[in-house]
N, C-alpha and C positions, 0 to 999 in steps of 0.2 A: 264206675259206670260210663259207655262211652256218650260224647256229647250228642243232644238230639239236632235234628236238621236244619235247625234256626241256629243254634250254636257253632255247628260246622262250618259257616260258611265265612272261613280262614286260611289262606294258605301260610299264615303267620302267629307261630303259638308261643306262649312265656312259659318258660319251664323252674319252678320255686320251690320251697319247702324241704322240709325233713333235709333239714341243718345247710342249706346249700351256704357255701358263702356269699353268693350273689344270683340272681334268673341268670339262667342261659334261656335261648331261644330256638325253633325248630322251625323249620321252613318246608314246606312241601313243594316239589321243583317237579317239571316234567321236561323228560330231558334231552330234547328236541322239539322247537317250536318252530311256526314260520315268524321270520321274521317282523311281519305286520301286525301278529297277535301277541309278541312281548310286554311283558310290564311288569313292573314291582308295586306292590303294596306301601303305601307311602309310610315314610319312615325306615323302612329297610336297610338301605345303606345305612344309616347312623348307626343301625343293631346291632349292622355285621362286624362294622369297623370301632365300633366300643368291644368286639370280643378279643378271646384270647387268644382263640382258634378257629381256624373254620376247619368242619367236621361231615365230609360226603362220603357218597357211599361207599367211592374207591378214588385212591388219587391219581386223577389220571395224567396230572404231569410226568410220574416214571417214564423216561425216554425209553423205556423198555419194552414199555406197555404194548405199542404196535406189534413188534414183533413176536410178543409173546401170544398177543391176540391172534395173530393171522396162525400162528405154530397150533394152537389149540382149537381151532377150530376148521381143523382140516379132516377130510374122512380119515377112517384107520386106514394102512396100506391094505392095498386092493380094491378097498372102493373107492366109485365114483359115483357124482349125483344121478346119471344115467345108470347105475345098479340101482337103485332106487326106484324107478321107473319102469312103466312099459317101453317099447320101443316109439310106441304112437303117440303117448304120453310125453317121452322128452322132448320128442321133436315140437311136438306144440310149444311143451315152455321155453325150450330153445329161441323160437320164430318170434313168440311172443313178448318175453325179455329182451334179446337182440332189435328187433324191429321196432319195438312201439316204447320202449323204455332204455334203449343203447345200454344195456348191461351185459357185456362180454361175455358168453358163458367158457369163453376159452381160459378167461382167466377165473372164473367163479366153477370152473367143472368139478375142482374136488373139497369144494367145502360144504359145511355140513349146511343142511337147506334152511335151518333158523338164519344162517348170516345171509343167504340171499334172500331171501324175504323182508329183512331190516333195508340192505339194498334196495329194494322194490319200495319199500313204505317210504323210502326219502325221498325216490324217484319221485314216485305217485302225487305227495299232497305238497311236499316241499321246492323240488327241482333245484335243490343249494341253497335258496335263500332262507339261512335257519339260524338261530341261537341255539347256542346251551349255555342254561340255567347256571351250571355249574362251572362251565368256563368263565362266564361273567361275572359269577362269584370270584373264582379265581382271579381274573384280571384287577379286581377292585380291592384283593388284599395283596398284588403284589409290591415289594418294597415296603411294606407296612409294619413287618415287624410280625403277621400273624402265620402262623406256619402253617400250612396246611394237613389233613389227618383221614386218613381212608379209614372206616367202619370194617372193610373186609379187602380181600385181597382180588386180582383177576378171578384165581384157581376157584375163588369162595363164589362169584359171579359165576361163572362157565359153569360151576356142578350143579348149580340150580336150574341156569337153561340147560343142561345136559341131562337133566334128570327125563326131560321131552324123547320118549324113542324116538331113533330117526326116522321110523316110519308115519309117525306123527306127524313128526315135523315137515317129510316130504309131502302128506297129503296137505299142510296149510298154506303148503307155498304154491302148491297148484291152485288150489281152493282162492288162494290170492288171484292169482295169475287171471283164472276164468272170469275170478267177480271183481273187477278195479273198483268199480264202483262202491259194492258194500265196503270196502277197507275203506275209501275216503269217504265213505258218508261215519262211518265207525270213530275216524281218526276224527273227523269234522265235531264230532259231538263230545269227544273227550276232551278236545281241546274247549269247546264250550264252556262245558262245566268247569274247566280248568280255569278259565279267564270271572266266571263266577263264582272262583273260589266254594264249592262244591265237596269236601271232600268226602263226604257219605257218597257223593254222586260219583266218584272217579273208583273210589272200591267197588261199588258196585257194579260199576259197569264193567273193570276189568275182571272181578271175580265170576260176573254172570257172562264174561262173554262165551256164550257156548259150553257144552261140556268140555273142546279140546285144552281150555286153560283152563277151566276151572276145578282137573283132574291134575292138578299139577298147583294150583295155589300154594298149598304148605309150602311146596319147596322154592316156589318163586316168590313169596311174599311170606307167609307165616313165621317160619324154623329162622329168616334169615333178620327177621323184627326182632325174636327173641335172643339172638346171639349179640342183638347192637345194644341191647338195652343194658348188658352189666357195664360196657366200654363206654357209652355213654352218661352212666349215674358215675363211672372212677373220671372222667375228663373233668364234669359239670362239677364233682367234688370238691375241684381244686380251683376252678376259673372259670371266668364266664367263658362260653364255649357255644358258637353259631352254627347249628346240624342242620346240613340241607340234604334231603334225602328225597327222592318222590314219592310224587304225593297220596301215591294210589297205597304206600305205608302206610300213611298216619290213621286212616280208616280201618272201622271193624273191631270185634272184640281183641283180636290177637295184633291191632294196631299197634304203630308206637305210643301214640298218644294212650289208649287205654293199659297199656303195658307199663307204663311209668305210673301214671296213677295207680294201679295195682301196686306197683312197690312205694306207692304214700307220698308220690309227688302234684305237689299243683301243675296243672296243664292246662292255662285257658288260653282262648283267642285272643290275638292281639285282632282287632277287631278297626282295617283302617280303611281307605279310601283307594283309589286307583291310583 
């Protein structure tokens, strides 16, 4: 059964039982912050650096990764994000991207409009001064001995945001574009609930946001919970083994957290301080 609302509020859970040879632990990460609202849960570092492995969602030290990212997320030949578009329409987000957010669309003309839109969301609430959850993990076990372990691959990533028609995708980046405001008041309050460890609070928000995501959950969140959890129960099998994954997973019936309990594991809060 998944935990109720007073229970949730953990971004740090122990993973036991059903023959483990020792807890491993699960972290729920989101995976850009500004930098002024960073923090670990106390005790953390000790967890990560007692593991055997750290285990995210994809490893993104492959020196590859860049260029395989930019390769896959280009339109098919012949389009451009101006295919996408009325004529009156691009020129707005043209003007508006270029002018009030300096994002080139000479170099952004032919990707698919999810990546300019992540563009836009760092612009908007961040402006560079950010963390990631998972780089800071990473910088903390290197030289340590713990290897690092991707849950899925880029290709495994991209088919899930691919699953978004592009026509979708074009109306949410205009939809951004018009309303700056609702996206940082949006981005404002995830992040909220993020810092009070929330995470009933963070599925739900990204599962109700709208129908445009929430016609698309399985494949962004549900199908890709279920595929981590046999690779997760063979890691934890053998070693303790530290999964940071976000957080907007561990919530929900098809959660991580409710998915290992279903195959007869304990899963409670580590339950710690700021």
């Amino acid at each position: 059964m998944f935990p109720s609302s007073a229970e949730a509020q953990s971004l740090l859970w122990k993973i036991s039982g059903k023959g483990l040879p020792q807890e491993s632990y699960l972290f729920g990460t989101i995976h850009l912050i500004p930098a002024k609202d960073f923090f670990l849960p106390g005790g953390t570092d000790s967890l990560l650096l007692a593991s055997k492995k750290l285990v995210i969602e994809m490893d993104i030290s492959d020196p590859t990764l860049q260029m395989r990212l930019m390769g896959s997320m280009m339109l098919d030949s012949g389009k451009t994000l101006a295919s996408l578009y009325t004529p009156k329409e691009y020129d707005y987000l043209v003007k508006k991207l270029e002018k009030d957010y300096g994002i080139p669309m000479a170099m952004l003309g032919n990707m698919k409009p999810i990546l300019v839109q992540q563009s836009l969301m760092m612009k908007q609430m961040m402006g560079g001064d950010f963390k990631s959850y998972e780089k800071e993990f990473m910088s903390k076990v290197e030289g340590k001995d713990i290897p690092i372990v991707g849950l899925e691959t880029l290709e495994d990533q991209l088919g899930a945001l691919n699953s978004m028609p592009l026509e979708e995708q074009a109306k949410g980046l205009l939809k951004a574009v018009k309303n700056p405001k609702e996206g940082e008041k949006s981005l404002g309050k995830l992040i909220e609930k993020y810092k009070k460890q929330d995470i009933d609070g963070l599925y739900n928000s990204i599962n109700g946001e709208g129908e445009d995501l929430k016609k698309y959950e399985e494949d962004l969140l549900a199908n890709r919970n279920k595929n981590w959890i046999p690779k997760i129960a063979e890691m934890a099998g053998k070693e303790r083994i530290f999964v940071a994954v976000g957080a907007a997973h561990l919530g929900g019936e098809t959660g991580v957290i409710n998915l290992l309990r279903k195959e007869g594991y304990t899963v409670e809060p580590v339950l710690t301080k700021n």
